[in-house]
N, C-alpha and C positions, 0 to 999 in steps of 0.2 A: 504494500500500500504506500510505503513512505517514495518512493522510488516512482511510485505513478506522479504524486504530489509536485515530487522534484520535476518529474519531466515537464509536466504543466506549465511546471514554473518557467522551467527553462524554453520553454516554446511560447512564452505571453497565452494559457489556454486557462480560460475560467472556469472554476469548475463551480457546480452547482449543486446544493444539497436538497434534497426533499425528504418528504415526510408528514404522516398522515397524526399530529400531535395533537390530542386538542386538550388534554389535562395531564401534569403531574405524573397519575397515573397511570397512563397507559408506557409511561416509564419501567423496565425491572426495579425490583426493590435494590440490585447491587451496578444499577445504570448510574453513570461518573454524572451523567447532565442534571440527576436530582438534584447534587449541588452546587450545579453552576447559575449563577447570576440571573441569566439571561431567562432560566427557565422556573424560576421563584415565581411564587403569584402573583405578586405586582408587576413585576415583568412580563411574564407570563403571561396575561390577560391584556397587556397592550401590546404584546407579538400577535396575539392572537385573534385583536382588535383592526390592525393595519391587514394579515393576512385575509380577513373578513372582506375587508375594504376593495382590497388586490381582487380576490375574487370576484365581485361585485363587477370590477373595473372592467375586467376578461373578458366577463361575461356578457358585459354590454356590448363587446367588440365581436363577440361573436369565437371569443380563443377561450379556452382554460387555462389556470392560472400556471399552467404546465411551464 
């Protein structure tokens, strides 16, 4: 995995993450992201809040938010 990362890098290639999150939750109880920042409940509920919005946005266009 580190070594795909690297290459990305090294070729300017964005990568993009997904993922179908929408609580805490649906986290394992031994997943590192339980305590990270970003996925705390206050956090968490305005990640959740803009990916809402994204959606929304797609969908008006006619895209998913893929």
């Amino acid at each position: 995995m580190n070594r795909i990362i690297e290459t990305c890098h090294e070729l300017s290639i964005t990568i993009v993450t997904y993922g179908k999150y929408r609580s805490i939750d649906d986290f394992d109880l031994n997943d590192i992201r339980r305590n990270h920042s970003r996925f705390q409940a206050k956090n968490f509920a305005k990640n959740l809040e803009f990916a809402d919005k994204f959606i929304k946005f797609a969908s008006k266009k006619g895209l998913t938010s893929s």
